[in-house]
Chimera marker file (.cmm) of the C-alpha trace (Angstrom):
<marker_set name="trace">
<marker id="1" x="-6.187" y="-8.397" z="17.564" r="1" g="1" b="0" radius="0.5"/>
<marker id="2" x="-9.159" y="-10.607" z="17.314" r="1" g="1" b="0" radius="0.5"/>
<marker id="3" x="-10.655" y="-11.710" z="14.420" r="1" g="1" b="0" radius="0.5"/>
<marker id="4" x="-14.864" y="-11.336" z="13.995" r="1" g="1" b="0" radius="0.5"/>
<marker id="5" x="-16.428" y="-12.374" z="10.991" r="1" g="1" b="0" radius="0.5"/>
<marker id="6" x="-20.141" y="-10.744" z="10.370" r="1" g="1" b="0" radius="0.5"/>
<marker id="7" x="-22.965" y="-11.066" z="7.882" r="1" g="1" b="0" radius="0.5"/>
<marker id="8" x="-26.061" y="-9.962" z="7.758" r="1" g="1" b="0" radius="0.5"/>
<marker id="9" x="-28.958" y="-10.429" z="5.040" r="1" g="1" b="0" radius="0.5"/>
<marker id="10" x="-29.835" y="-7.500" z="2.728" r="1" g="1" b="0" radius="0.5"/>
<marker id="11" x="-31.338" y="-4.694" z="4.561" r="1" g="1" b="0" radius="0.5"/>
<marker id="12" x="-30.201" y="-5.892" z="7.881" r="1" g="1" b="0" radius="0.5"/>
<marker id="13" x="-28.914" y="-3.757" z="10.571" r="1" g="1" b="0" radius="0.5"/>
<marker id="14" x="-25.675" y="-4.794" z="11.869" r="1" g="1" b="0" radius="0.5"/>
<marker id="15" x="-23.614" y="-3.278" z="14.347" r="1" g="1" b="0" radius="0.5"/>
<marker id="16" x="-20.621" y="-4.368" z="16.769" r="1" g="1" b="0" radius="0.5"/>
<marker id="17" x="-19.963" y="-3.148" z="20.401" r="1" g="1" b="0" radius="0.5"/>
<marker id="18" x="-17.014" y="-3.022" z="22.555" r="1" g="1" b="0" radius="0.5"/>
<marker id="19" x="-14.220" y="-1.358" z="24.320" r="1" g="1" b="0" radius="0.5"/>
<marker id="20" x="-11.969" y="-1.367" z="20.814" r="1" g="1" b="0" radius="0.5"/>
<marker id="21" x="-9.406" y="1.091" z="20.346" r="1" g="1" b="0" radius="0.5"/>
<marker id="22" x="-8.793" y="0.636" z="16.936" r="1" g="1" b="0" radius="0.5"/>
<marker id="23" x="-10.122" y="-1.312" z="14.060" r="1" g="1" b="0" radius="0.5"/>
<marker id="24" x="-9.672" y="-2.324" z="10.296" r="1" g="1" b="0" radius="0.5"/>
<marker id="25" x="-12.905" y="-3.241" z="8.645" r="1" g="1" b="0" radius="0.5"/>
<marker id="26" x="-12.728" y="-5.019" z="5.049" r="1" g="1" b="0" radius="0.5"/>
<marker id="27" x="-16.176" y="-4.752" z="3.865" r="1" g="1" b="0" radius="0.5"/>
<marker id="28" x="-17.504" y="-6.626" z="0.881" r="1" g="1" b="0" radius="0.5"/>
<marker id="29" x="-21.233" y="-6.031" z="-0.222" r="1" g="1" b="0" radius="0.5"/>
<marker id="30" x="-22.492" y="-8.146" z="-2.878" r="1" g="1" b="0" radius="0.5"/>
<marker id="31" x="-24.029" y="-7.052" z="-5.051" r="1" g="1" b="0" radius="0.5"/>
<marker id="32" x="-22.568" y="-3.807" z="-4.807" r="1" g="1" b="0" radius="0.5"/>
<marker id="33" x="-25.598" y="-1.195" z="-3.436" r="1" g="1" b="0" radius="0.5"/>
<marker id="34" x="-23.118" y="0.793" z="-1.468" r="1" g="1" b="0" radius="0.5"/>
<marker id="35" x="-20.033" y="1.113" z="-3.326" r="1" g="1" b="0" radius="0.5"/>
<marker id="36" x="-20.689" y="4.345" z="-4.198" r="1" g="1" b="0" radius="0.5"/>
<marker id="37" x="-21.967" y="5.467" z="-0.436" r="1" g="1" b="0" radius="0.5"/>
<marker id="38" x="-18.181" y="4.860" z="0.585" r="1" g="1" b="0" radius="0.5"/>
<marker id="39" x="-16.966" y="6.831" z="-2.399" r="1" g="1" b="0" radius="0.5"/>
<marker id="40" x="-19.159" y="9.825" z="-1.848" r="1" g="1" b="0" radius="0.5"/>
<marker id="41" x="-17.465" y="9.897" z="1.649" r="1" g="1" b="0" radius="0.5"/>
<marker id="42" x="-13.918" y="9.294" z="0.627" r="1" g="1" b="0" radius="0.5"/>
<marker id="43" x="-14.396" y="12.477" z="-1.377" r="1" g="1" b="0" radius="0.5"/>
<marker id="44" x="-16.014" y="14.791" z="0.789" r="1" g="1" b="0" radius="0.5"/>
<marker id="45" x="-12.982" y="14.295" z="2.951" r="1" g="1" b="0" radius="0.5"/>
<marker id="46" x="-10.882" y="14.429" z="0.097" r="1" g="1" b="0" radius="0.5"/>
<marker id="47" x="-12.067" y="17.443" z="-0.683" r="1" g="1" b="0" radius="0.5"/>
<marker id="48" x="-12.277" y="19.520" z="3.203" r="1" g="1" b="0" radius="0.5"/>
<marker id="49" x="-15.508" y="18.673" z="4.237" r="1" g="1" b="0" radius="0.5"/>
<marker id="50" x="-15.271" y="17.634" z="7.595" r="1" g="1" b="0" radius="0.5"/>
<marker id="51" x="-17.830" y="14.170" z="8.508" r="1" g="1" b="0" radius="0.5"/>
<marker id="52" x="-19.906" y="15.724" z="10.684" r="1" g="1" b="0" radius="0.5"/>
<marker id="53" x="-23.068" y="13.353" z="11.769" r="1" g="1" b="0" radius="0.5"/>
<marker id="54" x="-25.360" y="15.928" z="9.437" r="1" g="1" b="0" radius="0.5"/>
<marker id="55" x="-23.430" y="15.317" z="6.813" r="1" g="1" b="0" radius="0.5"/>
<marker id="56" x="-22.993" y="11.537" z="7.062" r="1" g="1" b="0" radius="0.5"/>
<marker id="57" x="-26.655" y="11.428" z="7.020" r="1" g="1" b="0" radius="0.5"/>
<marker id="58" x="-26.884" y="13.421" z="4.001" r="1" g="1" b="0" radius="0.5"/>
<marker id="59" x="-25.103" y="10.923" z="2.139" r="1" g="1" b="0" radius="0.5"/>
<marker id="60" x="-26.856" y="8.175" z="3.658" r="1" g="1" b="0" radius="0.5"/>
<marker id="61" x="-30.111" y="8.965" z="2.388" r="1" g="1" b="0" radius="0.5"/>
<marker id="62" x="-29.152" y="9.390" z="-1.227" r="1" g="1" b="0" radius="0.5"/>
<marker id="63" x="-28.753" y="5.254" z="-0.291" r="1" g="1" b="0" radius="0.5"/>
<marker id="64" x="-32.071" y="4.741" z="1.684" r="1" g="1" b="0" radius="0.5"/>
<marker id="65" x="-30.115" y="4.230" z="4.520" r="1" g="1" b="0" radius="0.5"/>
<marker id="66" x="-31.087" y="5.624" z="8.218" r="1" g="1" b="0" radius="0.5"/>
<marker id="67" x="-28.595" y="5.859" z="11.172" r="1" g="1" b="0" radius="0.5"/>
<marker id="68" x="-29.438" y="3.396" z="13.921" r="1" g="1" b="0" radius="0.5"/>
<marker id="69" x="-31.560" y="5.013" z="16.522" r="1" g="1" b="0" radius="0.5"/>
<marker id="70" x="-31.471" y="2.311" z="19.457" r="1" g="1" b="0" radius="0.5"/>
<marker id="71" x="-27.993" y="0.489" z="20.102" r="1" g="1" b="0" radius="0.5"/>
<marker id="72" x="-27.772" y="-2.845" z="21.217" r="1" g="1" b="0" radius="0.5"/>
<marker id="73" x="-26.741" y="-3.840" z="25.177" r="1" g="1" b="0" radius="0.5"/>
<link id1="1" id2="2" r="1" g="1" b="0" radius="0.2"/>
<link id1="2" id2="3" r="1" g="1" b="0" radius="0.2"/>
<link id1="3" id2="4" r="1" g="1" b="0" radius="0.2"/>
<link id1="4" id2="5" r="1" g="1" b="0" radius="0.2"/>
<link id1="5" id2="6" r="1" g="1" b="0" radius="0.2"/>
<link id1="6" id2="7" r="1" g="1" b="0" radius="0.2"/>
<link id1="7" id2="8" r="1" g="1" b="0" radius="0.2"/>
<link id1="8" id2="9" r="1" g="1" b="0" radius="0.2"/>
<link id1="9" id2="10" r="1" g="1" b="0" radius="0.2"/>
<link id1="10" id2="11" r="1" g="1" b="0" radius="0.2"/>
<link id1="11" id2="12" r="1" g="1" b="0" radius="0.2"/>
<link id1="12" id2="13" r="1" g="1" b="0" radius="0.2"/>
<link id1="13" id2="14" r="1" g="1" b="0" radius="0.2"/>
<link id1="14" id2="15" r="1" g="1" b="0" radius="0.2"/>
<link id1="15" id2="16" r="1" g="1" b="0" radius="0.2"/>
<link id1="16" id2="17" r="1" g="1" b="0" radius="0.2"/>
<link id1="17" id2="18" r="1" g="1" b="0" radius="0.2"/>
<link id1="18" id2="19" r="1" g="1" b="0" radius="0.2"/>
<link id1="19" id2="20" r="1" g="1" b="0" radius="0.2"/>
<link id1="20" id2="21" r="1" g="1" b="0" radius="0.2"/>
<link id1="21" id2="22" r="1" g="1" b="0" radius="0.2"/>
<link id1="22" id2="23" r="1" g="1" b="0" radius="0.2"/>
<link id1="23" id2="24" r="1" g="1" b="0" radius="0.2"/>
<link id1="24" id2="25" r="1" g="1" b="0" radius="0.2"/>
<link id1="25" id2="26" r="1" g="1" b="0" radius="0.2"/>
<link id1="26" id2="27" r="1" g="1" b="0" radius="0.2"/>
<link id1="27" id2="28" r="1" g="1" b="0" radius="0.2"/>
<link id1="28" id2="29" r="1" g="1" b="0" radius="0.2"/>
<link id1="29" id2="30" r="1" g="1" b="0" radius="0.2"/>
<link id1="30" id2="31" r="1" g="1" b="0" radius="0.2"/>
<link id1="31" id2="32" r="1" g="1" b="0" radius="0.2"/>
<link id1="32" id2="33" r="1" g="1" b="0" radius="0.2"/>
<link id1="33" id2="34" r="1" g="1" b="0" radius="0.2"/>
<link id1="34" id2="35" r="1" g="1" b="0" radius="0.2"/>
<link id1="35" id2="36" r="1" g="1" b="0" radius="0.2"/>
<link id1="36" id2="37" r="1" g="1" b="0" radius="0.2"/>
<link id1="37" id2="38" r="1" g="1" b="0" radius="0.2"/>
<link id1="38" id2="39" r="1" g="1" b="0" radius="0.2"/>
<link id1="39" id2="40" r="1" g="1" b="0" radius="0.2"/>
<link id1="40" id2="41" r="1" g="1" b="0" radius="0.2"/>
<link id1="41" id2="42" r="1" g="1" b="0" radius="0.2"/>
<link id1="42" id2="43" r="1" g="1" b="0" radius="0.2"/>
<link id1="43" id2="44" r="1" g="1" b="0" radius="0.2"/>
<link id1="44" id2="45" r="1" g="1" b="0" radius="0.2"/>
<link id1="45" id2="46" r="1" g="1" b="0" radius="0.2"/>
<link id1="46" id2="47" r="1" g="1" b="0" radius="0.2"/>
<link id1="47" id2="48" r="1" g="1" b="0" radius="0.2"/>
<link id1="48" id2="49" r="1" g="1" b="0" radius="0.2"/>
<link id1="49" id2="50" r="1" g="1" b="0" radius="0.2"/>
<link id1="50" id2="51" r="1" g="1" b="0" radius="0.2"/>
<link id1="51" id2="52" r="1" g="1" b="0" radius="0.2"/>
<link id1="52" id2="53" r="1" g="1" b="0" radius="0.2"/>
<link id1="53" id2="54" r="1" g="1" b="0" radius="0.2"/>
<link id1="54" id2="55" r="1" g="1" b="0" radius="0.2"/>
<link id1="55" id2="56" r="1" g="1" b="0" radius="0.2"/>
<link id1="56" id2="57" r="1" g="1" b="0" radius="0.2"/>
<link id1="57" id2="58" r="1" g="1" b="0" radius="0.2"/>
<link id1="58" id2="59" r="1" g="1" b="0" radius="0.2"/>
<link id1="59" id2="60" r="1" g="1" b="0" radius="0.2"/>
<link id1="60" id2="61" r="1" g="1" b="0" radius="0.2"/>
<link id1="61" id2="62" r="1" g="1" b="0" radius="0.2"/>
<link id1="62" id2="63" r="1" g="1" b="0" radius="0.2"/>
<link id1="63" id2="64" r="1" g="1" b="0" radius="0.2"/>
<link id1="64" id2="65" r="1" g="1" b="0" radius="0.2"/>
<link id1="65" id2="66" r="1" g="1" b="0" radius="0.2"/>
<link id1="66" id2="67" r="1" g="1" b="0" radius="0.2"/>
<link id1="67" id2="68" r="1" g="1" b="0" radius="0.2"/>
<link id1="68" id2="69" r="1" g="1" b="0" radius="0.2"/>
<link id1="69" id2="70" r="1" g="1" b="0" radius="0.2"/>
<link id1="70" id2="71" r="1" g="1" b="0" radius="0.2"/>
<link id1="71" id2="72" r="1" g="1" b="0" radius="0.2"/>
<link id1="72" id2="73" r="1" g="1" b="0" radius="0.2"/>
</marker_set>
């Protein structure tokens, strides 16, 4: 495994690319704007709803957050 540190200012749009099977993310956000973003999808899927890229959004906006819309080369 290799090991990638990021960060990015407030507001920022980060993203990372690559052929990467699998990964483990530990995210830290100071101060703590989207604690409750990862919540609201922990229990959606706690509760059935499957993360479909409608829904994703859905919660994303409650968080004046937008889905990329061009990805890096």
């Amino acid at each position: 495994m290799t090991d990638i540190s990021l960060v990015g200012p407030d507001g920022g749009e980060q993203m990372l690319t690559g052929p990467v099977q699998m990964a483990v993310l530990l995210n830290t956000f100071t101060p703590d704007l989207y604690v409750q973003y990862f919540r609201d999808l922990r229990d959606m899927i706690a509760a059935g709803q499957p993360l479909t890229g409608d829904a994703v959004v859905g919660v994303m906006a409650r968080y004046d957050t937008v889905p990329a819309t061009d990805v890096a080369s």
